[in-house]
C-alpha positions as CSV (number, residue, x, y, z in Angstrom):
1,X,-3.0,-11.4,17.6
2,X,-6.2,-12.3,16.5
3,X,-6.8,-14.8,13.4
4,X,-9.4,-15.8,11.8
5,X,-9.2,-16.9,8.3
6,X,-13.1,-16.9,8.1
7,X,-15.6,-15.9,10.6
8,X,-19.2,-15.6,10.8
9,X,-20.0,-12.3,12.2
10,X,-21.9,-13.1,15.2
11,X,-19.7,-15.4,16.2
12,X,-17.2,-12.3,16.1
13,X,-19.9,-10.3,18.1
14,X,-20.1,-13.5,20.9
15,X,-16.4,-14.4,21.5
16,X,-14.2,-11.6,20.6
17,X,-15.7,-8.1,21.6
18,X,-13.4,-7.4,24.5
19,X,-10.7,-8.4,22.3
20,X,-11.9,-6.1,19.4
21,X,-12.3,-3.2,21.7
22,X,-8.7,-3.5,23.0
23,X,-7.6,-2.8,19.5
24,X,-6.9,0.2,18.0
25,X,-6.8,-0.4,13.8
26,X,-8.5,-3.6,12.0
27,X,-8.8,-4.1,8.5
28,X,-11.6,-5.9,7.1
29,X,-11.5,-8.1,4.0
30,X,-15.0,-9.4,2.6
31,X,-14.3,-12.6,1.3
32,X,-14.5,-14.1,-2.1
33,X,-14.4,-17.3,-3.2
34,X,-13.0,-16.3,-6.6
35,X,-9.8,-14.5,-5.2
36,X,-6.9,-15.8,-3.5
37,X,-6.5,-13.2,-0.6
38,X,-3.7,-15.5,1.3
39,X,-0.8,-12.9,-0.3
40,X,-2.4,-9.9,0.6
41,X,-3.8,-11.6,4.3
42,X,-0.3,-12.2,5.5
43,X,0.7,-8.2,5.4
44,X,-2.5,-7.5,6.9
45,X,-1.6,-9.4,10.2
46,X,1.4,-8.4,10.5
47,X,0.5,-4.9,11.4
48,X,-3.0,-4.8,11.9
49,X,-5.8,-6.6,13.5
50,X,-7.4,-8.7,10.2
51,X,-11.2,-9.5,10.1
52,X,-12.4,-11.9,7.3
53,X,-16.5,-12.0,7.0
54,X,-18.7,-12.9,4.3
55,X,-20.7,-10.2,2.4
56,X,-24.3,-10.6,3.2
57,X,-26.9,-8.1,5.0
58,X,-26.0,-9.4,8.6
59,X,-22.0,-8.5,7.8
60,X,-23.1,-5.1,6.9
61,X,-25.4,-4.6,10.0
62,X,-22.3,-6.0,12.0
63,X,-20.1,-3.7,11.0
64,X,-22.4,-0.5,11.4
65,X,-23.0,-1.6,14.9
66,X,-19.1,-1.9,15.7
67,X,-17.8,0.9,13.6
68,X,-15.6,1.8,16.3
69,X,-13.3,-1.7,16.2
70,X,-13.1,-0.9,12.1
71,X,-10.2,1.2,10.3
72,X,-10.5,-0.4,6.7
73,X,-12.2,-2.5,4.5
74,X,-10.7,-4.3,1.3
75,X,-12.8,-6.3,-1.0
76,X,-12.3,-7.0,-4.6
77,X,-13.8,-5.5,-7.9
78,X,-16.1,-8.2,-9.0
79,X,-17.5,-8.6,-5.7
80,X,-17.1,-4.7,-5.2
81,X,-19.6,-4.4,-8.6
82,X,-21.9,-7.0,-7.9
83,X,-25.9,-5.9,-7.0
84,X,-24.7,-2.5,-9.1
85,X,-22.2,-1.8,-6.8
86,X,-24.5,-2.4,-3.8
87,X,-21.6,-2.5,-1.3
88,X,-21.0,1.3,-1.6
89,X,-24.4,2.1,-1.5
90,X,-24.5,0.4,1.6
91,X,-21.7,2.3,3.0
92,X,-23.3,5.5,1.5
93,X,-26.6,5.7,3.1
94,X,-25.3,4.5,6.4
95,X,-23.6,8.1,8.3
96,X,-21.4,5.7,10.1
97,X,-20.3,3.3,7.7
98,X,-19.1,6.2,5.7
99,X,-16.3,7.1,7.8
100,X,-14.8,3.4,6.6
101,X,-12.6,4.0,3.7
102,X,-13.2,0.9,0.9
103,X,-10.2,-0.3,-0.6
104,X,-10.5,-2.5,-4.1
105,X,-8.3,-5.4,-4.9
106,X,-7.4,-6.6,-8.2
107,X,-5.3,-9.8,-8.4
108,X,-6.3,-10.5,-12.1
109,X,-6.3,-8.3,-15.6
110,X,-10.1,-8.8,-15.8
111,X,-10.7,-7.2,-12.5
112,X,-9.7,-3.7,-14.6
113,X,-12.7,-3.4,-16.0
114,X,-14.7,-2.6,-12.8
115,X,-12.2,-1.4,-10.7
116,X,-12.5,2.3,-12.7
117,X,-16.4,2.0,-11.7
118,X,-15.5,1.0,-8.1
119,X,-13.4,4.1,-7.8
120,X,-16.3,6.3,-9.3
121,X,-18.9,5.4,-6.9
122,X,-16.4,5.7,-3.7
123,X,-13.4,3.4,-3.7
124,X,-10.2,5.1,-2.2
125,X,-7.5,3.2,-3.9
126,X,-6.6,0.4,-5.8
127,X,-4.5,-2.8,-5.1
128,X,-2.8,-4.8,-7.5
129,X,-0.3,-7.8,-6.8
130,X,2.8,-7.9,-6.7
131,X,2.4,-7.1,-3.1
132,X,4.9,-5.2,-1.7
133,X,4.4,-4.8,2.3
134,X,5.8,-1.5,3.0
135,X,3.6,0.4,-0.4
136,X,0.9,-1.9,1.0
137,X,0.6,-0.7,4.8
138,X,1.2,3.0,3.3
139,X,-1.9,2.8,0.9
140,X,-3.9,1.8,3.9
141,X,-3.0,4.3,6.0
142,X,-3.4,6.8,3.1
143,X,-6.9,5.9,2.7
144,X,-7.6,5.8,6.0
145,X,-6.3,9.3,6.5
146,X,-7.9,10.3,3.6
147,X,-11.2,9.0,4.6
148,X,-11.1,10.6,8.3
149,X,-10.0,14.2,6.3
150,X,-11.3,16.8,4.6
151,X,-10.5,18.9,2.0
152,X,-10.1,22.8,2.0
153,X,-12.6,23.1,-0.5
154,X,-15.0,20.9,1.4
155,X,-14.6,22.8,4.6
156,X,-15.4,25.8,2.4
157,X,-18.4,24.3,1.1
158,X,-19.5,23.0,4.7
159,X,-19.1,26.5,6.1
160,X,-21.3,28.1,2.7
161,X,-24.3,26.6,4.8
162,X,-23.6,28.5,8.0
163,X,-25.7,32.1,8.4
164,X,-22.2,33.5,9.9
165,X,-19.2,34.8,7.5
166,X,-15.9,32.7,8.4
167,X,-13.1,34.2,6.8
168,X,-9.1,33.4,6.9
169,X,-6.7,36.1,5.8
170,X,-2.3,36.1,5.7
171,X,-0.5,38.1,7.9
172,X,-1.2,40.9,5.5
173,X,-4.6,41.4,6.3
174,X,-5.3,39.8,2.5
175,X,-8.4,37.4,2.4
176,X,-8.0,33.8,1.6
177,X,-11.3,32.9,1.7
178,X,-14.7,34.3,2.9
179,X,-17.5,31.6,3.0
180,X,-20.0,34.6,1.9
181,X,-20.1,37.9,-0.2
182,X,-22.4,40.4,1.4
183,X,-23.9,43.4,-0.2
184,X,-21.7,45.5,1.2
185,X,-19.1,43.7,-0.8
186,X,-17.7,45.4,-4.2
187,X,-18.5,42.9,-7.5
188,X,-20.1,40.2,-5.2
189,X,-22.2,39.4,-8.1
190,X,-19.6,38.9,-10.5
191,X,-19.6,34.9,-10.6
192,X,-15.9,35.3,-11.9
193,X,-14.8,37.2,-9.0
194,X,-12.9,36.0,-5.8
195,X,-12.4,37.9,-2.3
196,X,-9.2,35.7,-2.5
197,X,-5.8,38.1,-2.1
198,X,-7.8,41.2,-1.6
199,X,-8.3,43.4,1.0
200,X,-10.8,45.2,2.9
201,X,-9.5,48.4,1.3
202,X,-9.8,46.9,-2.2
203,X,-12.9,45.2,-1.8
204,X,-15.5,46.9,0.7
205,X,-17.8,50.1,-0.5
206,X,-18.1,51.4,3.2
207,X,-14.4,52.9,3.4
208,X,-14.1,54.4,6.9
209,X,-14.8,51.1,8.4
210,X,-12.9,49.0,5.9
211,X,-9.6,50.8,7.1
212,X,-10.5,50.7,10.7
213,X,-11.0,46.8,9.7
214,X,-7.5,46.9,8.6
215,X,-5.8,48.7,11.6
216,X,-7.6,45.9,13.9
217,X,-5.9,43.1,11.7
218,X,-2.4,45.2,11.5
219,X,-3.0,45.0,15.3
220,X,-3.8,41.4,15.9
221,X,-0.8,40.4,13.8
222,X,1.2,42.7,15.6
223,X,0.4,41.8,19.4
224,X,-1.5,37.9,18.7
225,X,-4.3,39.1,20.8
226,X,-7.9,38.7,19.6
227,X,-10.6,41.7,19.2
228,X,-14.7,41.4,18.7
229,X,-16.6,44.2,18.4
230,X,-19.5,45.9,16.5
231,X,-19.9,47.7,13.5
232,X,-23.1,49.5,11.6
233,X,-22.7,49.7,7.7
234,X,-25.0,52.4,6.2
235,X,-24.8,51.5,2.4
236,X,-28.0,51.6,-0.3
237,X,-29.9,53.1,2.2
238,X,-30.2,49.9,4.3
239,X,-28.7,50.4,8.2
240,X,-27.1,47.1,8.9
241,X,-25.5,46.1,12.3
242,X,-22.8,43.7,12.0
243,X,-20.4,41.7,15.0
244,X,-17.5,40.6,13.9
245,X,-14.9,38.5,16.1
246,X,-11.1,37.9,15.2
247,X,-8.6,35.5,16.7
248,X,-4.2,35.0,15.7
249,X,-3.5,31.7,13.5
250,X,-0.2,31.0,14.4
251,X,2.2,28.7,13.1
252,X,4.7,26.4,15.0
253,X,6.8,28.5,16.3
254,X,4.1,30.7,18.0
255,X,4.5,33.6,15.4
256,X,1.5,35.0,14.1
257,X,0.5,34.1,10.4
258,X,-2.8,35.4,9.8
259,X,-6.3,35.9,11.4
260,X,-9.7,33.5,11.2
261,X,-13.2,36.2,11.2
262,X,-16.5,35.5,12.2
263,X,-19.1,38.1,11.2
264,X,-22.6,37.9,12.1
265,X,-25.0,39.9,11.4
266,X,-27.1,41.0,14.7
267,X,-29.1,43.9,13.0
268,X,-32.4,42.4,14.3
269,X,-30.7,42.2,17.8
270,X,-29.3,46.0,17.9
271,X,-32.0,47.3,16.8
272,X,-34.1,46.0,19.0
273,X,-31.5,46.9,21.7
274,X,-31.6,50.6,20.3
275,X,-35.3,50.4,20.7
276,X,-35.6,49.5,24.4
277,X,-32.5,52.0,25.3
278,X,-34.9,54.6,23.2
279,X,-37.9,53.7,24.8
280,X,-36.2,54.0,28.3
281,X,-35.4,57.8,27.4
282,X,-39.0,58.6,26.0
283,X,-41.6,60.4,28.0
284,X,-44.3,57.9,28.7
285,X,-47.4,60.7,28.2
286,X,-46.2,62.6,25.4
287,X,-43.5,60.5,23.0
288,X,-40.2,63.2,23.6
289,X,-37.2,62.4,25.5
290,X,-37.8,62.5,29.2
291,X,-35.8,64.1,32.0
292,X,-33.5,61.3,32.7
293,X,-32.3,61.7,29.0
294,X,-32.2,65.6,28.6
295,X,-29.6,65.2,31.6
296,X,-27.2,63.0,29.7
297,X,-27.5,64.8,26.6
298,X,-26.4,68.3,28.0
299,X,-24.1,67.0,30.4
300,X,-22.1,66.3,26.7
301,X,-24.0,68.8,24.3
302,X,-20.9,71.3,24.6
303,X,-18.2,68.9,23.3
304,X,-20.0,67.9,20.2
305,X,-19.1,71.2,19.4
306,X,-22.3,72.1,16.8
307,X,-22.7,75.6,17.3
308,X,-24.4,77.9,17.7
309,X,-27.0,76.0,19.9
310,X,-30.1,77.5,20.4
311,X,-32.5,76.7,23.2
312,X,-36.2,77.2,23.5
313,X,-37.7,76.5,27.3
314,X,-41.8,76.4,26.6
315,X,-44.4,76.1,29.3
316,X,-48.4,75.3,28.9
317,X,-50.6,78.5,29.5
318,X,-53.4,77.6,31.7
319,X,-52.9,74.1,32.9
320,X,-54.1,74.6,36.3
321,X,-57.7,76.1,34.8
322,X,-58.2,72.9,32.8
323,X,-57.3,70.2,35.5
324,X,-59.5,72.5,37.5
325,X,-62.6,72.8,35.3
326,X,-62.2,69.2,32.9
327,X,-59.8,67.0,35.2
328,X,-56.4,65.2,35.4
329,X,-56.9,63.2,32.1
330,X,-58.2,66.1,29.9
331,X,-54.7,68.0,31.6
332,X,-52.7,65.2,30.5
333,X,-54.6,65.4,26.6
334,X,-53.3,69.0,26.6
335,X,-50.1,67.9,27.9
336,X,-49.5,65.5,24.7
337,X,-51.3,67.8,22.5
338,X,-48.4,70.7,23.0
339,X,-45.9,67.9,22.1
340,X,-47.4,66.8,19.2
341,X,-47.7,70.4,18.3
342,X,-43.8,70.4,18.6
343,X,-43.0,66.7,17.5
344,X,-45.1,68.2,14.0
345,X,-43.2,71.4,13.6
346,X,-39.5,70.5,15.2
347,X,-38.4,67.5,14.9
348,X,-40.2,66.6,11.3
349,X,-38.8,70.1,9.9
350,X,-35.5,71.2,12.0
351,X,-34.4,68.1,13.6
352,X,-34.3,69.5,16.8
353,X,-35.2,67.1,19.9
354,X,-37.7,67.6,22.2
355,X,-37.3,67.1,26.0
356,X,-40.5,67.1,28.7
357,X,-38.7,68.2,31.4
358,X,-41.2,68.6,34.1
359,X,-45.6,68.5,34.5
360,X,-46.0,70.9,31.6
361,X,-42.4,72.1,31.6
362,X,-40.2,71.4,27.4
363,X,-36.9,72.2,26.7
364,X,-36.0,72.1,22.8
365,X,-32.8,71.8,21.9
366,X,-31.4,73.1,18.3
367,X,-27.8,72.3,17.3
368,X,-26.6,74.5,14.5
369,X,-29.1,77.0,14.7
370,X,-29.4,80.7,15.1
371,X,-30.7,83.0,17.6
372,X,-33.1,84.6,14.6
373,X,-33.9,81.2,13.2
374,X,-34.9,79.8,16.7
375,X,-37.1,83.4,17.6
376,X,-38.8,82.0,13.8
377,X,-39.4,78.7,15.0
378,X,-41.1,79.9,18.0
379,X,-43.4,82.6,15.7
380,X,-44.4,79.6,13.4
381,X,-45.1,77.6,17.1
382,X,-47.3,80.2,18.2
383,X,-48.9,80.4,14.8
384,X,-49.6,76.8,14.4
385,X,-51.0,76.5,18.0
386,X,-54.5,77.5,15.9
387,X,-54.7,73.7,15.0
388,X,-54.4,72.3,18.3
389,X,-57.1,72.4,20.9
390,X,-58.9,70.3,23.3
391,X,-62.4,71.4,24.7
392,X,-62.3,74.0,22.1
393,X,-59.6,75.7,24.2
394,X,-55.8,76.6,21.7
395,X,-52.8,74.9,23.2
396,X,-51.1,78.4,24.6
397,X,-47.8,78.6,25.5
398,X,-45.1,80.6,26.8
399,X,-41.4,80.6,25.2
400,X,-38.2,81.8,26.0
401,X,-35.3,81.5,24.3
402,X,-31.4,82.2,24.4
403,X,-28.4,80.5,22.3
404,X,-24.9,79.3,22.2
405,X,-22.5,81.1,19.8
406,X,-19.4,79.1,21.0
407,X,-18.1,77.5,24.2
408,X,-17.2,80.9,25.9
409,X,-20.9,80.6,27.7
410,X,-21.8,77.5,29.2
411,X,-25.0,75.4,28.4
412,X,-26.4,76.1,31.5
413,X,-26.1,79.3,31.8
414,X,-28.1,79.8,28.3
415,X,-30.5,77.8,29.8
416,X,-31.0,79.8,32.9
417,X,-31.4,82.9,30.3
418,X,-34.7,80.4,28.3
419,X,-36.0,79.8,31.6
420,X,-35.9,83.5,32.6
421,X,-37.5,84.6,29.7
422,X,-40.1,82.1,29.4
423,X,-41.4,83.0,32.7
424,X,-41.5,87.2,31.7
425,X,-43.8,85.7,28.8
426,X,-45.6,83.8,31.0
427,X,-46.0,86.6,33.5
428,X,-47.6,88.9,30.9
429,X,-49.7,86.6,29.3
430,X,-51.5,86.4,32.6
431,X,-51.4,89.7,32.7
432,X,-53.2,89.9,29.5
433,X,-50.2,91.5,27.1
434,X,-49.7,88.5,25.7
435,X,-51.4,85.7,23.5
């Protein structure tokens, strides 16, 4: 075992590193000439590796640079104060000194008066003689566990800083802590208020999801198996997006005690996915759903179960004629003007959507909706048409409509019956009977 009653630091550092490294705990004592250390010193070796070094700037550098070969470090009050309690300072500013828990030693009733200052700039504990080995060996180790632990309420306070909402709860579903309260929180600005024993039934203004929160913890309690998934809040007019990921605590014998949350909120990132999956179902030219999208949607528009659904098939009037006489790119201004025309007086006023189906070729869907209030929609279309032109030409189009009372008639079917009658319209507008 290694002894060294006194040893200059780099003289440690020369002969004795592969020693050191070899050793798992050594205490340090900074010496003073003032205390009789020989009581204390003969503990120490018996169960620990024992450094003596003087206190001076290259002991300090010494020990940051070999932090790893260090477990403790005792030194006594008067020395611990002098330099206004330099020697924790030292420790303080340095990250890895700090993990070093400094013990103060008191072999005299004078060293009282600065041991209660040691202890309130960062002493762990206190030793006073008579030296018992067995309460001496268990205050070390105490302070180094205590040194190399933290807290509850310093976890807490670490995990404050993180963006993300970490949450514990019992095997009750019933919150133990929450490192944040977000607005969608009841009374999270109440400063007297805790999430602590609550649930999200008790505390959450969204209801519908805070009880199909609880069913997910009821299930991870009951099976130990984990769940993420993703949730939008609509609450104070604010659409929020919001993943949340949940995981078993168990206890020793493997049964499940209660659940650890993360919640972030990725309202920025499904929004933007929305977006893109939006913009891959719009029509390019004229801003309404394309084809691709008017498929999906009807292939599930009779088990959403909104009837009656009334559907208006509309076709551009003289499309041909103006790709003849102005061109491609004037066609493809009428084209986008007979949308707008519907995008201004559909979706805007009857939520309907909008589907460009073909060249010149919409579809308009309308869920809830009438046979009589669709035929109206089309009589304010055809009135409106007055305020969109292009080469002093009226938008003109042709309509057909037909509607859904219930599921006895399937969607294609009324459809086919739009279709059919948009193209008797069509036929007699060319024929001159109608506008």
């Amino acid at each position: 075992m290694l002894n060294l009653n006194y040893v200059e630091p780099f003289r440690i550092m020369e002969g004795n590193m592969k020693i050191l490294k070899s050793i798992k705990k050594t205490v340090i004592i900074v010496s003073d000439d003032s205390q009789n250390y020989s009581d204390i010193k003969d503990i120490i070796e018996e169960n620990y590796n024992l450094i003596v070094v003087s206190e001076n700037l290259y002991s300090f550098e010494y020990i940051s640079e070999n932090i790893s070969h260090f477990s403790a470090l005792i030194i006594s009050s008067k020395k611990a104060s002098e330099n206004n309690y330099q020697v924790f300072k030292q420790f303080e500013i340095n990250p890895v000194l700090s993990s070093v828990p400094v013990i103060i030693y008191c072999n005299d009733i004078t060293s009282d008066i600065y041991a209660e200052k040691c202890l309130e700039n960062g002493a762990v504990d206190i030793i006073y003689p008579p030296l018992v080995s067995k309460f001496l060996i268990h205050k070390i180790e105490n302070a180094m566990h205590e040194k190399n632990s933290v807290t509850f309420y310093q976890v807490e306070k670490i995990l404050k800083e993180l963006p993300s909402n970490i949450y514990l709860k019992d095997e009750k579903g019933r919150y133990i802590f929450a490192t944040h309260y977000w607005h969608h929180i009841e009374h999270k600005d109440d400063p007297e208020w805790t999430i602590r024993g609550k649930t999200d039934i008790d505390i959450r203004k969204d209801k519908d999801n805070a009880k199909k929160a609880m069913e997910a913890d009821m299930e991870i309690i009951k099976t130990g198996k984990g769940t993420a998934y993703t949730v939008e809040i609509n609450t104070d007019g604010e659409r929020e997006f919001f993943e949340i990921i949940k995981q078993p605590l168990f206890d020793e014998n493997k049964h499940v005690k209660g659940i650890v949350g993360l919640i972030n909120n990725v309202t920025a990132r499904e929004l933007l996915r929305l977006s893109l999956e939006e913009s891959a179902l719009m029509d390019g030219l004229t801003n309404v759903y394309n084809r691709r999208f008017f498929e999906q949607y009807t292939s599930s528009i009779e088990k959403n179960g909104k009837y009656p659904i009334s559907v208006i098939s509309a076709d551009c009037n003289d499309l041909k004629k103006v790709n003849d006489t102005y061109g491609h790119l004037v066609g493809d201004e009428y084209i986008r003007m007979t949308a707008l025309l519907f995008r201004t007086n559909i979706v805007i006023q009857h939520k309907g959507r909008i589907f460009r189906v073909g060249g010149d070729e919409f579809v308009i869907i309308l869920t809830e909706t009438s046979l009589e209030e669709a035929e109206e929609i089309v009589r304010k279309l055809q009135n409106e048409a007055v305020h969109f032109s292009i080469k002093r030409k009226n938008v003109s189009i042709s309509y057909g409509v037909s509607y859904l009372e219930n599921s006895s008639t399937s969607f294609i079917e009324c459809l086919d019956t739009a279709d059919k009658r948009m193209y008797e319209n069509k036929a007699k507008y060319k024929q001159g009977n109608i506008r």
